[in-house]
C-alpha positions as CSV (number, residue, x, y, z in Angstrom):
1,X,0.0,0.0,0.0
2,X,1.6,3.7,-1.2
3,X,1.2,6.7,1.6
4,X,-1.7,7.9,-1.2
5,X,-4.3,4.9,-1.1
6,X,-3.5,4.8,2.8
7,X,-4.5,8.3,2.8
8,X,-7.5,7.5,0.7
9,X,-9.0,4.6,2.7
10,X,-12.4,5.9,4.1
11,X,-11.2,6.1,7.5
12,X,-8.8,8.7,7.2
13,X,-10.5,10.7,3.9
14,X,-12.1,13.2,6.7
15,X,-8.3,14.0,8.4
16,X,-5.2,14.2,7.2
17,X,-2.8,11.4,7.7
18,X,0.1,11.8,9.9
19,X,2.8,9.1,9.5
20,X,5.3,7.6,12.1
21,X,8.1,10.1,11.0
22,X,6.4,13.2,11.4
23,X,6.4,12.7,15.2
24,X,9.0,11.5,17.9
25,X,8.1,7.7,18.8
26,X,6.8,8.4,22.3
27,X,4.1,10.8,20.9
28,X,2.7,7.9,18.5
29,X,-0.6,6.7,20.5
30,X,-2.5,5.5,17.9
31,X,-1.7,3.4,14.6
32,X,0.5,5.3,12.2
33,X,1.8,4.8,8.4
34,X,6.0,3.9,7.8
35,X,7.1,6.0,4.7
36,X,5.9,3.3,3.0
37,X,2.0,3.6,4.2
38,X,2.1,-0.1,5.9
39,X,1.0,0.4,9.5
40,X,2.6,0.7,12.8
41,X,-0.1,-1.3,14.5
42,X,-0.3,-0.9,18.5
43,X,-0.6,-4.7,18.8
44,X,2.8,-5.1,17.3
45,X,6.1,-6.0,19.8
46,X,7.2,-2.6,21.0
47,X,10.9,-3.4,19.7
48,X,9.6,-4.2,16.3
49,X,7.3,-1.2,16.0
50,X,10.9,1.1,17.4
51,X,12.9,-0.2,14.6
52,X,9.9,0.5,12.0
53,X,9.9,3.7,13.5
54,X,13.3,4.2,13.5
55,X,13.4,3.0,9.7
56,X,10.6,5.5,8.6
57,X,12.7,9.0,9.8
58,X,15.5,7.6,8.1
59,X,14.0,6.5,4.9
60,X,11.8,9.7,5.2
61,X,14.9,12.0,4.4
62,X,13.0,15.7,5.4
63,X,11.7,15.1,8.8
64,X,11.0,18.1,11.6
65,X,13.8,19.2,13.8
66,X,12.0,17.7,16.7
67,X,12.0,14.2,15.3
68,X,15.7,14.6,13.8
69,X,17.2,15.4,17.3
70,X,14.7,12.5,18.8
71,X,16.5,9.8,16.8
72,X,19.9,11.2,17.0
73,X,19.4,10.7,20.9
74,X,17.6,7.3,20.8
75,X,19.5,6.1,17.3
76,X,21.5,3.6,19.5
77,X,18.7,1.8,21.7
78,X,17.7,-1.5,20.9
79,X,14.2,-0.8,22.2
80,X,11.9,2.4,23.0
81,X,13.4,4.8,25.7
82,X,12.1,3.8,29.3
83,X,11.4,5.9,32.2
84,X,14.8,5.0,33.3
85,X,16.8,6.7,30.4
86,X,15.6,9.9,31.1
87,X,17.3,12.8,33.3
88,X,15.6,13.7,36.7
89,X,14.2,16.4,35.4
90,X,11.6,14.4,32.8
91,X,13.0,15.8,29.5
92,X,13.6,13.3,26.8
93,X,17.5,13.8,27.2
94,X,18.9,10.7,27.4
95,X,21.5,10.0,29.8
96,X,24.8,10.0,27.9
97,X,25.8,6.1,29.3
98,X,23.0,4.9,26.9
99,X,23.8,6.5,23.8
100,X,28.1,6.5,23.0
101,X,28.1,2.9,23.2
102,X,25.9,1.4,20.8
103,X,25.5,-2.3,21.3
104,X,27.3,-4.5,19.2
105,X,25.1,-6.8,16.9
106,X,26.1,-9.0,14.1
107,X,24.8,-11.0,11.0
108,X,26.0,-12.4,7.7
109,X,25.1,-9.2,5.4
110,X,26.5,-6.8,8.2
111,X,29.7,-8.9,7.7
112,X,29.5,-8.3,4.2
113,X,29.2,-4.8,4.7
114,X,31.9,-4.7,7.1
115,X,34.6,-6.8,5.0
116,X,33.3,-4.5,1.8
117,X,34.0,-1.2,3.3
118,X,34.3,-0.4,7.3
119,X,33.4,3.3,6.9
120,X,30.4,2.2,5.0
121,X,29.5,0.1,7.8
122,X,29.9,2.2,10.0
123,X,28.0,4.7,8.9
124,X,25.0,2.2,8.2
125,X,25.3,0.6,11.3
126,X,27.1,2.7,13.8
127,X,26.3,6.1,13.0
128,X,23.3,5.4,11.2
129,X,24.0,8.6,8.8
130,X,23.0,6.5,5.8
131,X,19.4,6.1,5.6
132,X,17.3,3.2,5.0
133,X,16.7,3.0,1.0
134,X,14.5,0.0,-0.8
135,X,15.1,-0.1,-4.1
136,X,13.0,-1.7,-6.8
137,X,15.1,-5.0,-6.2
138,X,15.1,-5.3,-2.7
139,X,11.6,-4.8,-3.0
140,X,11.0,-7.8,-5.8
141,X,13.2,-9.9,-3.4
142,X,10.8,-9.1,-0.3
143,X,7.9,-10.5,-2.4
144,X,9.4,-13.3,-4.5
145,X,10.8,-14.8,-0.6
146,X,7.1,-14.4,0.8
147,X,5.4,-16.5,-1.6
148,X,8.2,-19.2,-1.3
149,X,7.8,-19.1,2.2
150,X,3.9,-19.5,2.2
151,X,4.4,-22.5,-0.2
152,X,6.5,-24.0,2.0
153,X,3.7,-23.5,4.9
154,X,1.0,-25.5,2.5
155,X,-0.4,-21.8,2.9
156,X,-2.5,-19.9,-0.3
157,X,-0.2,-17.4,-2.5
158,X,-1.1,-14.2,-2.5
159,X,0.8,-13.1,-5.4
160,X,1.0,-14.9,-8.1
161,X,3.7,-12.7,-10.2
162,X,6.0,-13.5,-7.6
163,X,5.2,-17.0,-7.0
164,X,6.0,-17.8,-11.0
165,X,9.4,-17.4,-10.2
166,X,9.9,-20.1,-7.6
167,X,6.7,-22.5,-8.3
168,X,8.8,-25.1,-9.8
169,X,11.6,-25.1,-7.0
170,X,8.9,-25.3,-4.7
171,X,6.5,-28.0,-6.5
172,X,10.0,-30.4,-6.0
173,X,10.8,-29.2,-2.7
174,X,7.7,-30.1,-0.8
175,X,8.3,-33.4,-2.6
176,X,11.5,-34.4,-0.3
177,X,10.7,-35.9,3.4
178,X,11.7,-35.0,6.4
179,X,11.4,-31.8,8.7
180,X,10.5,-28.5,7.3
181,X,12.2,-25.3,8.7
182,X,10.7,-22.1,6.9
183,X,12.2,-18.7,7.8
184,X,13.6,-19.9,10.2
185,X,15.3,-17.3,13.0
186,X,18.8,-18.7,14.6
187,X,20.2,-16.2,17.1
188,X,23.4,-16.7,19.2
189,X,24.7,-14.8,22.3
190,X,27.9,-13.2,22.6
191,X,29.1,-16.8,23.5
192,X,27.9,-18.4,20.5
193,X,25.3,-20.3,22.5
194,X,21.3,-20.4,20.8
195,X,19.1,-18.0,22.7
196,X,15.8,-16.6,22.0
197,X,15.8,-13.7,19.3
198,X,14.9,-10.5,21.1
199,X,18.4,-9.3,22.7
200,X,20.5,-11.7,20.6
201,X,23.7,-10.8,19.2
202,X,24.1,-12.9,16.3
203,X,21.0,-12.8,14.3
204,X,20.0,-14.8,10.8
205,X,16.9,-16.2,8.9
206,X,17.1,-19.3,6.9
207,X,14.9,-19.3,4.5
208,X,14.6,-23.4,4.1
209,X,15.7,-25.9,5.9
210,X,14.5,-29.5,5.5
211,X,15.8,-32.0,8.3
212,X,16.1,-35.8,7.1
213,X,14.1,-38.4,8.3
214,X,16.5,-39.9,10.4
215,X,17.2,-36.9,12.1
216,X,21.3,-36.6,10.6
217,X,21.0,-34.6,7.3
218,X,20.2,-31.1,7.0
219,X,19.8,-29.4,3.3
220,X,19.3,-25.5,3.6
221,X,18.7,-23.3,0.8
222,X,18.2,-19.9,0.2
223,X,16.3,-18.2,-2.8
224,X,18.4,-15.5,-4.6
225,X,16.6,-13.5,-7.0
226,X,19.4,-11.3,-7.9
227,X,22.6,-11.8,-10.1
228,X,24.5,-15.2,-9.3
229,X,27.7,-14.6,-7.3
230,X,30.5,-16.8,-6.5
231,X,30.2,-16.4,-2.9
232,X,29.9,-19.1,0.3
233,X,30.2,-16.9,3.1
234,X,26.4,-16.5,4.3
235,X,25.9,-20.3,3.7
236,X,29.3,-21.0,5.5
237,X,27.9,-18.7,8.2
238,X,25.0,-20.9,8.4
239,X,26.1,-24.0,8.4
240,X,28.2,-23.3,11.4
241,X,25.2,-21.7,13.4
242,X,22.7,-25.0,12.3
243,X,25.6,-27.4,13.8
244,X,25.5,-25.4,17.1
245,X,21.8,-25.3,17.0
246,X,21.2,-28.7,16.0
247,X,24.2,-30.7,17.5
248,X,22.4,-33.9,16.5
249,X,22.7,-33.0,12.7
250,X,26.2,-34.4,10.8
251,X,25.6,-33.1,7.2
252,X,24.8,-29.7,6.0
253,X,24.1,-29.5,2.3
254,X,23.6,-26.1,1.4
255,X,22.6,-24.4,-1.6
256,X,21.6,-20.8,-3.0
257,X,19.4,-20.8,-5.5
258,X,19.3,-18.5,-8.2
259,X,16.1,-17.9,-9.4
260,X,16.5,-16.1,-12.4
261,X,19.5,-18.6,-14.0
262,X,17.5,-21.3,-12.7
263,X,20.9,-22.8,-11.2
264,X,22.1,-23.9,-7.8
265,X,25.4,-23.1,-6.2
266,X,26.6,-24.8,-2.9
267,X,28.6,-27.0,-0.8
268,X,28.1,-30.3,1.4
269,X,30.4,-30.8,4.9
270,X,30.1,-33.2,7.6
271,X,30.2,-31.7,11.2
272,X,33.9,-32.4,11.3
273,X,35.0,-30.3,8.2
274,X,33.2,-27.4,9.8
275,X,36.0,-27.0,12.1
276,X,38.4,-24.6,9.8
277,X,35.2,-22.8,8.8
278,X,34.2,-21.7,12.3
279,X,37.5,-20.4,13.4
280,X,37.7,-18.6,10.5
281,X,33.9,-17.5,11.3
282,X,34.9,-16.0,14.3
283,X,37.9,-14.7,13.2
284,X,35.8,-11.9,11.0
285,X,33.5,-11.3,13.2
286,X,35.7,-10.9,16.2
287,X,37.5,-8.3,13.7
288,X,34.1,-6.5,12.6
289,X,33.4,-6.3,16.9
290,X,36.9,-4.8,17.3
291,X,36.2,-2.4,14.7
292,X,33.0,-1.3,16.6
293,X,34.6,-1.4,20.2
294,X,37.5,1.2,18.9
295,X,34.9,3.2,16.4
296,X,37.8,2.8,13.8
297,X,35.7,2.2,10.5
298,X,38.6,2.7,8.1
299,X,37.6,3.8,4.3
300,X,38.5,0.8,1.6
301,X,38.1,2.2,-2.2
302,X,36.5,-0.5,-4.0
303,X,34.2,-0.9,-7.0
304,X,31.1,0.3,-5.4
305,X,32.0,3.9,-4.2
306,X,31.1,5.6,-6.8
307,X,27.9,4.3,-8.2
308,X,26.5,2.7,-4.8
309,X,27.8,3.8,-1.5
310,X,25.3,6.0,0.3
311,X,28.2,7.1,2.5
312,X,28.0,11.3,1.8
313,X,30.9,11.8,4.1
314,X,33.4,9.1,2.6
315,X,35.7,11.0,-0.6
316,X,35.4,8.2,-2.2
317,X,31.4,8.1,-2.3
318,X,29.9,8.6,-5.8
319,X,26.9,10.5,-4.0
320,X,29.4,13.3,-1.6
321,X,33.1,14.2,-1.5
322,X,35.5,14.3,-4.2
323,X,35.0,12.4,-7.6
């Protein structure tokens, strides 16, 4: 739904429609629109709804002073401001313990961004100077990966353009036994031990997993709908995090697959050969966590500066600085 046909649905056609980043989060009482026009509903987790909020004022671009100097106070909290975070005097300063050390959080494609540029990430991540942008890719991706995963659930599509592209990868994967894992969330603590989701550090979604019969093989894939790459790391990443989470499980056969080649890519280990891939696992991102405990995001020139970094501040950014 686009911010006009959520403005034009009857119950808002008498007033006009205020959306969650023209106000600070703590005056929202009622439902609101993202940038997008898809509602912040009351019912929702309060952490969710705070990072949809957070999301909308910086994807919003022009926002009020009021909201910009919220966020920039609040950017760093993993959850809404609490009673607790403010000053004795009941302004919505934020004492200053809560908001120089932003918590440390990791996950395969912040990885990638790390390893692909440190300033970038930093500024993505850190910062948060670069705002939130979906693009008309991102956007495809969000809907092909829905219908796959309502497939997968035996659930009615809901649209069909997007299921073409993965009916037939589907059709043959509901056809293969065993345990069905769809979107499924594996978090980690700073220990590299499972716990539940909210307040994790390490944070993932697989988008299929199917768990053998007799309880040893696991085959995990994950659709790709943009240009096929020669590139392991997320599936590496996952692997490792399965055999923690599943210690029972002996082979991981993993696959991308690329939806518009209509090809797989992939690997098969047994638990044992995932020993060199986990040191090396937490080797980068014990690196990316040093990065963030010394705020040393170092610029790396590379291919993408010029056309796609969003980074305004970096010289080498195609959008800011020096050509």
């Amino acid at each position: 739904m686009t911010p006009e046909e959520f403005a034009a649905l009857d119950n808002y056609k008498s007033k006009p429609v205020k959306f969650a980043h023209d106000v600070p989060f703590d005056q929202i009482t009622t439902d609101v629109p993202d940038f997008h026009g898809r509602l912040l509903r009351s019912t929702d987790l309060q952490s969710v709804r705070w990072l949809q909020w957070q999301k909308s004022v910086q994807a919003a671009g022009s926002v009020k002073q009021e909201v910009q100097d919220y966020f920039q106070q609040t950017k760093h909290l993993m959850r809404p401001p609490q009673k607790g975070d403010m000053n004795i005097l009941g302004t919505q300063e934020l004492k200053v313990s809560e908001v120089v050390n932003p918590r440390f959080t990791w996950s395969p494609s912040k990885l990638m961004d790390f390893e692909t540029c440190p300033a970038m990430y930093g500024a993505k991540h850190y910062y948060k100077t670069v705002p939130y942008e979906e693009t008309v890719h991102t956007i495809w991706g969000t809907r092909v990966h829905k219908q796959a995963e309502l497939a997968m659930l035996d659930q009615d599509c809901e649209d069909l353009e997007a299921y073409e592209m993965v009916r037939d990868y589907v059709r043959l994967l509901k056809t293969v036994p065993g345990q069905r894992l769809v979107e499924y969330q594996m978090s980690l603590d700073e220990n590299w031990k499972p716990v539940e989701w909210e307040g994790a550090v390490g944070r993932m979604i697989l988008d299929l997993g199917i768990i053998s019969e007799d309880g040893k093989t696991l085959k995990g894939f994950d659709w790709k709908t943009g240009k096929m790459k020669n590139d392991m790391v997320q599936m590496q990443i996952y692997a490792y995090v399965l055999a923690i989470m599943f210690p029972e499980i002996q082979t991981f056969d993993m696959k991308y697959i690329w939806l518009k080649e209509k090809k797989t890519t992939g690997f098969k280990l047994e638990r044992k050969d995932l020993v060199p891939v986990a040191q090396d696992i937490r080797a980068r991102i014990k690196r990316m966590k040093q990065a963030w405990d010394a705020e040393n995001f170092s610029m790396k020139k590379n291919g993408l500066c010029r056309q796609w970094c969003r980074n305004k501040a970096c010289p080498y950014s195609g959008t800011g600085g020096r050509r």
